[in-house]
C-alpha positions as a Markdown table, in Angstrom:
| # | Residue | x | y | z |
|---|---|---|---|---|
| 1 | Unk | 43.1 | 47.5 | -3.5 |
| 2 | Unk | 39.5 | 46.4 | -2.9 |
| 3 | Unk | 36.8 | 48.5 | -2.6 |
| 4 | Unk | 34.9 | 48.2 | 1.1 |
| 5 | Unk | 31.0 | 48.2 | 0.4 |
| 6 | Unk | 29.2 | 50.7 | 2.6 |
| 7 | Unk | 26.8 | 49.8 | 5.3 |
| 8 | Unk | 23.5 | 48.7 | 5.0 |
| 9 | Unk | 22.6 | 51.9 | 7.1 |
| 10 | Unk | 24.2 | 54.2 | 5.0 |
| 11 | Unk | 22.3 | 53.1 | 1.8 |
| 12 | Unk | 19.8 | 56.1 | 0.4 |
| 13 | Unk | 16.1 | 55.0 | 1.3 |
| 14 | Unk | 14.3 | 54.6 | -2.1 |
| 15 | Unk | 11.9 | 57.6 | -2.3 |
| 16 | Unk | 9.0 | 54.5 | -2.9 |
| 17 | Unk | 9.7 | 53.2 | 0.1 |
| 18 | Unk | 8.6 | 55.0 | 4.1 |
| 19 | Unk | 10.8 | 55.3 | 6.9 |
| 20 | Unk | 10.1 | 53.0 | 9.4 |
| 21 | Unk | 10.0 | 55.4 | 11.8 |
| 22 | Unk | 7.5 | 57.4 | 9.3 |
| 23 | Unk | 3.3 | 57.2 | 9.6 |
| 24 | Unk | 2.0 | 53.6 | 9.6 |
| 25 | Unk | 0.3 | 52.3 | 6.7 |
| 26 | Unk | -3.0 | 53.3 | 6.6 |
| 27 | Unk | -4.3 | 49.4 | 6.4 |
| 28 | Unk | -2.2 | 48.3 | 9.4 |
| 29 | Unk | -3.6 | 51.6 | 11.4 |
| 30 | Unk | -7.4 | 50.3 | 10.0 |
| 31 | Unk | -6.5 | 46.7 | 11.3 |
| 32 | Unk | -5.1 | 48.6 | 14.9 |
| 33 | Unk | -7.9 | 50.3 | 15.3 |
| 34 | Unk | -10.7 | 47.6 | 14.7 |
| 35 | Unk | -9.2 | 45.4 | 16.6 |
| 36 | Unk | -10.3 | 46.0 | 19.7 |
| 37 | Unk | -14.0 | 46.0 | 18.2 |
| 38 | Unk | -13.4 | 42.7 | 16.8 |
| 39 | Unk | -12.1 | 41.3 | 20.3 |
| 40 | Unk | -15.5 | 43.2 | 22.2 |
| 41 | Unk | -17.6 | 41.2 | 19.9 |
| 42 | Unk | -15.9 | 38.1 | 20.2 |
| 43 | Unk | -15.7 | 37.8 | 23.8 |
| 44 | Unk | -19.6 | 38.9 | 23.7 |
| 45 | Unk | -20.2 | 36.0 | 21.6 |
| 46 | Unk | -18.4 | 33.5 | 24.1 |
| 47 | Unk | -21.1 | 32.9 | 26.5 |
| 48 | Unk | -23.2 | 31.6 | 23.5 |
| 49 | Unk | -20.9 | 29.7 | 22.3 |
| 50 | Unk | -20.1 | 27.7 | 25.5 |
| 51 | Unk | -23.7 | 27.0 | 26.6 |
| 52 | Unk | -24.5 | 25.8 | 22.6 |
| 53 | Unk | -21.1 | 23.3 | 23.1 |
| 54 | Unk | -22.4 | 22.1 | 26.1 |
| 55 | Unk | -25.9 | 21.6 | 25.2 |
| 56 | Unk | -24.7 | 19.7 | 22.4 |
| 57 | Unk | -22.5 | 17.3 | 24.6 |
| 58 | Unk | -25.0 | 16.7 | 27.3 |
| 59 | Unk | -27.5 | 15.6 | 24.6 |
| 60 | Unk | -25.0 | 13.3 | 22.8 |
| 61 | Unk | -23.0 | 11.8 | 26.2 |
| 62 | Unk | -25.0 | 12.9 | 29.7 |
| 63 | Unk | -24.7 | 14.7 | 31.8 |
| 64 | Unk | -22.3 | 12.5 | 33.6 |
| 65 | Unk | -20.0 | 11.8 | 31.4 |
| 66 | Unk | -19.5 | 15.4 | 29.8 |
| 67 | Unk | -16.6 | 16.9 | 31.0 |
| 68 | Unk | -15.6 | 20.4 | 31.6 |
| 69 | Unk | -12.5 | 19.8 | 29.4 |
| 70 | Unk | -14.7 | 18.7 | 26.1 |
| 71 | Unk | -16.5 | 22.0 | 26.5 |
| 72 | Unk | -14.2 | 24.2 | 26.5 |
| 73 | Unk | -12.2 | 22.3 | 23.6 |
| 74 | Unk | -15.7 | 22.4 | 21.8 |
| 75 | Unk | -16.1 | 26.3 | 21.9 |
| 76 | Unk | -12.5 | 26.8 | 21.0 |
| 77 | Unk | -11.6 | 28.0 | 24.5 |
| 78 | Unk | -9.6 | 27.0 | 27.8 |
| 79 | Unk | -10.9 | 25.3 | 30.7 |
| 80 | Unk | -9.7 | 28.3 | 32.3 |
| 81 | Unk | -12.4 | 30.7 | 30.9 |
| 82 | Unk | -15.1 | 28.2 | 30.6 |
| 83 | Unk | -14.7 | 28.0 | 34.5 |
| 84 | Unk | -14.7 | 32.5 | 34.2 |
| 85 | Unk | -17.9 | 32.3 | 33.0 |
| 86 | Unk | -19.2 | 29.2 | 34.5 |
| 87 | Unk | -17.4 | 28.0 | 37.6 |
| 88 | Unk | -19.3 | 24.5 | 37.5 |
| 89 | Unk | -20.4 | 22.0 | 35.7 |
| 90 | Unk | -23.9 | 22.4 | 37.4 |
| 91 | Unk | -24.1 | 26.0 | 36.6 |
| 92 | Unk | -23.3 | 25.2 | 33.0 |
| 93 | Unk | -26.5 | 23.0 | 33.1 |
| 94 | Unk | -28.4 | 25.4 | 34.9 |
| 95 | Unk | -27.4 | 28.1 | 32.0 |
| 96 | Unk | -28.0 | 25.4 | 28.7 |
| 97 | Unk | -31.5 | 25.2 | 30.4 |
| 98 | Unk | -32.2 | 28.5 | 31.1 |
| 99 | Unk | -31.0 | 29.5 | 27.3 |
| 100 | Unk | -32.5 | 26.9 | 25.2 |
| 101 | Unk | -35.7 | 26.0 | 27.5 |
| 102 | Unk | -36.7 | 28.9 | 30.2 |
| 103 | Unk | -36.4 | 31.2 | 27.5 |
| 104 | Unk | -38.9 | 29.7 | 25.1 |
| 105 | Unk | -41.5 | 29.6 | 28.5 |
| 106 | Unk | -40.9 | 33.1 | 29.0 |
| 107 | Unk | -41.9 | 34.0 | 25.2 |
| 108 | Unk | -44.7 | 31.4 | 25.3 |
| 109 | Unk | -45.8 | 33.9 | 28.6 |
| 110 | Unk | -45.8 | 37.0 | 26.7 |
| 111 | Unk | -46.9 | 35.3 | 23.3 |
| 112 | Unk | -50.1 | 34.7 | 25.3 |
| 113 | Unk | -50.1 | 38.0 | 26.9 |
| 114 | Unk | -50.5 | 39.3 | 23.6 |
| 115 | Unk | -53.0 | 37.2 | 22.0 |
| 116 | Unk | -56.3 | 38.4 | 21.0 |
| 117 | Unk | -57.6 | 35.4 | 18.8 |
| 118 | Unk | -58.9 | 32.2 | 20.2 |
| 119 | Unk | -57.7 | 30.4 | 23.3 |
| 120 | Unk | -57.9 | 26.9 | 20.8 |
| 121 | Unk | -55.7 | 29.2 | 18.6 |
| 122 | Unk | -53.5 | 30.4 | 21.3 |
| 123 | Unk | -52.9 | 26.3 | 22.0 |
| 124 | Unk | -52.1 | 25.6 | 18.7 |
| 125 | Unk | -50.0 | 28.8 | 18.4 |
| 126 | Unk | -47.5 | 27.5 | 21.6 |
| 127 | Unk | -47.8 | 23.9 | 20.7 |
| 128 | Unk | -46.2 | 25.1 | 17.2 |
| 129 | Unk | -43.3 | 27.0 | 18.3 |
| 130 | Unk | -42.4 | 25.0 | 21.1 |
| 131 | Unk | -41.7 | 22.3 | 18.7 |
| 132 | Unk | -39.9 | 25.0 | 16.2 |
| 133 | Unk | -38.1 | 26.1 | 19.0 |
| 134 | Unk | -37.7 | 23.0 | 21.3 |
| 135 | Unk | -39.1 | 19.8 | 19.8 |
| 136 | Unk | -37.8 | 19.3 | 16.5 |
| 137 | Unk | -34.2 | 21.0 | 18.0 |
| 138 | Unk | -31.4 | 19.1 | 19.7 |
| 139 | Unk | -32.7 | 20.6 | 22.8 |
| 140 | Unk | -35.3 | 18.6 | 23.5 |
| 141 | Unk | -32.6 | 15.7 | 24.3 |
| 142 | Unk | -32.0 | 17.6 | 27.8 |
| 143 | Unk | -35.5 | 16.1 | 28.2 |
| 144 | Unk | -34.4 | 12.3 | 27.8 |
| 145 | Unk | -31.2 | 13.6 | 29.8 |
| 146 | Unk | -33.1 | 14.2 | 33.0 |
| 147 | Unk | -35.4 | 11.3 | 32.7 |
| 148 | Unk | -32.4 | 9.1 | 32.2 |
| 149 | Unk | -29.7 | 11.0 | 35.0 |
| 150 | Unk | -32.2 | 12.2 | 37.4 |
| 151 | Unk | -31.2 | 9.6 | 40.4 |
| 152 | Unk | -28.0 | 10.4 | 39.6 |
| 153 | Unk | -28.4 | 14.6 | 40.0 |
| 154 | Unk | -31.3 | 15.2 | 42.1 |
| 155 | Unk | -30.6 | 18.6 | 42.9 |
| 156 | Unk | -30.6 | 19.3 | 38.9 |
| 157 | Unk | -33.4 | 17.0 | 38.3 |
| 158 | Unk | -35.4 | 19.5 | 41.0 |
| 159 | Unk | -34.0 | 22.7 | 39.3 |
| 160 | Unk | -35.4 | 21.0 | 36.5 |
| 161 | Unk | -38.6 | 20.9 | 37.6 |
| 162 | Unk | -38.7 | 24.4 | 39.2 |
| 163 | Unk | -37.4 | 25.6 | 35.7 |
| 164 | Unk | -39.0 | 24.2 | 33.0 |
| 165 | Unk | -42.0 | 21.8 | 34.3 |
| 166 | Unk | -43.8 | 24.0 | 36.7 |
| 167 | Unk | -43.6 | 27.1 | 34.9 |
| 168 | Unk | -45.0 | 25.2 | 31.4 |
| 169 | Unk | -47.6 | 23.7 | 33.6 |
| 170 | Unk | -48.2 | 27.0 | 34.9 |
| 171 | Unk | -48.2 | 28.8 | 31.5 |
| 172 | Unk | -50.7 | 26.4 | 30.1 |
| 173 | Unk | -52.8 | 26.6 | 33.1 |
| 174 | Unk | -53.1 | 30.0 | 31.9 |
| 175 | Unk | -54.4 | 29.4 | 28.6 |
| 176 | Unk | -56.5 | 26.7 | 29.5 |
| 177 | Unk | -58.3 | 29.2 | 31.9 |
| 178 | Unk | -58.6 | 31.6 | 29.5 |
| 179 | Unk | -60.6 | 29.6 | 27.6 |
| 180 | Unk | -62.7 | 28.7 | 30.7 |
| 181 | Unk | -63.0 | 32.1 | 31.1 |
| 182 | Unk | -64.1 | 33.5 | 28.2 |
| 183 | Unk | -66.8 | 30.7 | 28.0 |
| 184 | Unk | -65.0 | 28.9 | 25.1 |
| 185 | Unk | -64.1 | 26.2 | 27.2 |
| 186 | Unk | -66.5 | 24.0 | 29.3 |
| 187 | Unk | -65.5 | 23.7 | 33.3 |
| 188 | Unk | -63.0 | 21.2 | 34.0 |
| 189 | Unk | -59.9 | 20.6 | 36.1 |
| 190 | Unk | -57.7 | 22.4 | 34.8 |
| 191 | Unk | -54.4 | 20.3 | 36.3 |
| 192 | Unk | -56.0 | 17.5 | 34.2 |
| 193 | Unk | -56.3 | 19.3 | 30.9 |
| 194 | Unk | -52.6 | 20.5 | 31.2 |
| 195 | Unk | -51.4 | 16.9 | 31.6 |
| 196 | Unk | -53.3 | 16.1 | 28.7 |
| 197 | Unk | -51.6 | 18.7 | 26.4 |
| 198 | Unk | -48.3 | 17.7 | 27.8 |
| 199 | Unk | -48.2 | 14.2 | 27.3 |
| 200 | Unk | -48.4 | 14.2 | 23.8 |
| 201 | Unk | -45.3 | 16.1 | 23.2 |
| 202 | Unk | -43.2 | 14.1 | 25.5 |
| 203 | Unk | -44.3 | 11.1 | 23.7 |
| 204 | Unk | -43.1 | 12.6 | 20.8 |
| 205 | Unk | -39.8 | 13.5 | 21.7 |
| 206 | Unk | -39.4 | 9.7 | 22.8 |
| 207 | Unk | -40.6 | 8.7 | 19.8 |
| 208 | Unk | -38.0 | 10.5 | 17.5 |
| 209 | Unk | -35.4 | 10.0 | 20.0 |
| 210 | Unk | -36.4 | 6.0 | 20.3 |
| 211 | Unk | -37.0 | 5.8 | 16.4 |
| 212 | Unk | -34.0 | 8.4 | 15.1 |
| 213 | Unk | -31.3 | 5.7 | 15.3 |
| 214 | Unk | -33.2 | 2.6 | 13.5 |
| 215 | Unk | -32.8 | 2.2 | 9.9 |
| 216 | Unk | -36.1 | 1.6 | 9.4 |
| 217 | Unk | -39.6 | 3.0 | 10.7 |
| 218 | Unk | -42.5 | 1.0 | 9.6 |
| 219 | Unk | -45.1 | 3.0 | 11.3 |
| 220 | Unk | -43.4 | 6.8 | 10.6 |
| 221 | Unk | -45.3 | 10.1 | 12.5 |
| 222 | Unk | -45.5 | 13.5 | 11.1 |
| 223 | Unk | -44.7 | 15.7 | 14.1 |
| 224 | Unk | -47.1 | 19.1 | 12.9 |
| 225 | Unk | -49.7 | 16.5 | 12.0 |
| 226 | Unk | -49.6 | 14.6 | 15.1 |
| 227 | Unk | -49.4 | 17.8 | 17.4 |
| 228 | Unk | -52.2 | 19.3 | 15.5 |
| 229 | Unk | -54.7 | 15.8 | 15.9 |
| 230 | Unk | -54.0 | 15.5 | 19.5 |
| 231 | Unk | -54.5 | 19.2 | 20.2 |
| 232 | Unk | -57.7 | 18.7 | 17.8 |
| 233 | Unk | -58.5 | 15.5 | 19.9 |
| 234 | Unk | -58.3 | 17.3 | 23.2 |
| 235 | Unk | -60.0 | 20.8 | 22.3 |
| 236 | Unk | -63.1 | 18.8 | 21.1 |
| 237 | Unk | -63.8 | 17.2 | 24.5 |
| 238 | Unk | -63.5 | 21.2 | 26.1 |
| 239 | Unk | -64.7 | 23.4 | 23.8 |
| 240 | Unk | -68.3 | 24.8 | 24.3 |
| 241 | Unk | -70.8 | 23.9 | 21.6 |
| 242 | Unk | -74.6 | 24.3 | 21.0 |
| 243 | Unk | -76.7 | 23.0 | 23.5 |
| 244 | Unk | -74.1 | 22.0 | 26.4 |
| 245 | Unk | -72.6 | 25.9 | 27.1 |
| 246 | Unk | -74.2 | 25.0 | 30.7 |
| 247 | Unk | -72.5 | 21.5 | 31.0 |
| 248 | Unk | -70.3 | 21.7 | 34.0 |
| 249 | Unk | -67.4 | 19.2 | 35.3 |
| 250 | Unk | -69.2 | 15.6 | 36.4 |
């Protein structure tokens, strides 16, 4: 007569091995309890992530022919909570402009706030790490992106503008001032002068944008050099020197 084997649940439990309805292992219980840590910073981090996906597909396909879909797929999320934390595709604009270019204005503000040297070094200062910052960054293709989609999104192309352009120009302003204050600058219009330290770094940002996709560049630019000889260029014709400290605007 064969012998029936006993059930599984009537087996002694090795004395290496815990009940299952025992204390957890001590790693799974680590695991459990960071968890929720892990998850806090993860969905602090999103935000960042969605506006640095965007701004990457704006720059490399416009603005109108981004899609909402692209972005989310991009930052490893669903549409669903790309919409959560920006419900359009305007307000995910406004947000890539307010991260990557309002913010830089706002520490170019207090930058100059804080600046004791030199108004001529205060120029040179911005002019510098708006290009570390901005220039030599994909960022400054949301400049090209306006210029090329602005009929096409005028309300965007005037938050631009209310954004970015009017409070450089007003930032600028400032320094430029400054300087007229302080009587290291000679009198001129200021409006003017800010145009003229503008220009350049558009140009710029053309130019690599214009030049970045050709094989060859037979006439290549330095971008630190060339900022620092047009800001050279332009602080000659306003600073003060010997024997014209009275010479006003004519």
């Amino acid at each position: 007569m064969s012998r029936v084997p006993s059930p599984a649940s009537a087996l002694p439990v090795p004395a290496d091995k815990p009940d299952a309805s025992g204390p957890s292992c001590p790693i799974a219980a680590a695991v459990a309890a960071l968890a929720p840590k892990v998850r806090q910073r993860r969905k602090a981090a999103r935000p960042h992530e969605l506006l640095e996906a965007a701004m990457n597909l704006f720059v490399e396909k416009g603005l109108a022919a981004t899609r909402a879909e692209e972005v989310a797929k991009r930052a490893g999320v669903s549409k669903g909570t790309l919409y959560l934390y920006y419900p359009s595709k305007d307000e995910l604009f406004k947000a890539v402009v307010r991260a990557y270019l309002t913010q830089v204005i706002v520490e170019g503000e207090e930058l100059l706030e804080q600046f004791d040297g030199s108004t001529s070094d205060a120029l040179h200062l911005l002019a510098h790490t708006w290009w570390s910052r901005v220039g030599s960054s994909k960022a400054s293709g949301l400049l090209v992106l306006i210029m090329a989609e602005a009929a096409n999104f005028p309300e965007l192309a005037q938050f631009y503008v209310d954004e970015v352009v009017a409070p450089s120009h007003a930032l600028l302003a400032r320094a430029v001032q400054r300087g007229i204050d302080r009587q290291e600058f000679r009198q001129m219009d200021v409006t003017s002068v800010v145009h003229a330290l503008i220009a350049p770094l558009q140009f710029l940002i053309l130019y690599r944008q214009c030049t970045s996709v050709c094989t060859a560049n037979p006439v290549p630019l330095d971008p630190a050099r060339f900022m620092t000889t047009q800001i050279e260029l332009l602080l000659r014709g306003l600073e003060v020197r010997p024997g014209n400290a009275q010479q006003q605007e004519t």
